[in-house]
C-alpha positions as CSV (number, residue, x, y, z in Angstrom):
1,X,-0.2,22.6,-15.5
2,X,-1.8,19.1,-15.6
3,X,-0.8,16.7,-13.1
4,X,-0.3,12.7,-14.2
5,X,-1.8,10.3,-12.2
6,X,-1.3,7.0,-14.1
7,X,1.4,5.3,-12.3
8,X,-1.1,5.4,-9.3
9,X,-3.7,4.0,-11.1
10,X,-3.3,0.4,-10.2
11,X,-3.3,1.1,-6.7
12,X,-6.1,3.1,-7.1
13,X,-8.3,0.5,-9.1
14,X,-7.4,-1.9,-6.0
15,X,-8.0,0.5,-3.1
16,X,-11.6,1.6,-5.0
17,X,-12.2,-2.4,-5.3
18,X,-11.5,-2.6,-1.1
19,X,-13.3,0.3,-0.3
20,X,-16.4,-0.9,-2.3
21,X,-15.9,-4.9,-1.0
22,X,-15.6,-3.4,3.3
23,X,-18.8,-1.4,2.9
24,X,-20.5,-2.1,0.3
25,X,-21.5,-5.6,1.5
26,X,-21.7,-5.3,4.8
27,X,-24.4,-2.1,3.4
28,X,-26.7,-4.2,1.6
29,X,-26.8,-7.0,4.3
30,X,-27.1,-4.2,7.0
31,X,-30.4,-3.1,4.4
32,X,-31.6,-6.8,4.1
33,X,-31.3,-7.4,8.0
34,X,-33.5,-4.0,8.6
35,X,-36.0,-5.1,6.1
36,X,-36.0,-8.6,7.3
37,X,-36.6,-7.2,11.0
38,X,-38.9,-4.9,10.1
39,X,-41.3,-7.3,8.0
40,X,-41.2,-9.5,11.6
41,X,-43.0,-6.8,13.4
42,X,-40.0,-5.4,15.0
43,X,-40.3,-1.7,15.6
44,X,-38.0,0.5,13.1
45,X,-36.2,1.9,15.8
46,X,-34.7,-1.6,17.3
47,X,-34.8,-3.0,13.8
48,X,-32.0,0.1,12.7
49,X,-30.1,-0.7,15.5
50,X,-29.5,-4.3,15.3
51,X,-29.1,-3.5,11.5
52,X,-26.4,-0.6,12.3
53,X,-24.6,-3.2,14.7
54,X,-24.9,-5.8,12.4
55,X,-23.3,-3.4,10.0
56,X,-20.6,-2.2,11.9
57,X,-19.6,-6.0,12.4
58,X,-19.6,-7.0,9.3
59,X,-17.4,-3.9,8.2
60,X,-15.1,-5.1,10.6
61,X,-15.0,-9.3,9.9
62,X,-15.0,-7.8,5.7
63,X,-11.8,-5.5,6.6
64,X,-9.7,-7.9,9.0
65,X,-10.4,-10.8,6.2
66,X,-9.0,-8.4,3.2
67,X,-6.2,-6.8,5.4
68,X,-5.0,-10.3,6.4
């Protein structure tokens, strides 16, 4: 027995769209921020925190502005 998931598939293609938008970019600038840090002599331990903050806020601006 198959199961048909068609009828969800617009909602799908738009949650997959969100998901990627509310971490992906906030990822890559959290990646940018560490190397960025890191090149200016910061040790890699303070330079992945103040990336995984920087994350973590920009997860959170990306998602209020989407679910607004």
């Amino acid at each position: 027995m198959e199961l048909d998931f068609s009828p969800m598939q617009p909602f799908m293609d738009g949650l997959l769209m969100n998901l990627l938008i509310v971490i992906g970019l906030p990822l890559i600038g959290a990646i940018i921020l560490r190397y960025i840090l890191v090149k200016l002599k910061l040790s890699d331990y303070f330079a992945g925190v103040l990336a995984s903050f920087a994350f973590l806020y920009l997860a959170y601006k990306t998602f209020m502005t989407i679910a607004v």
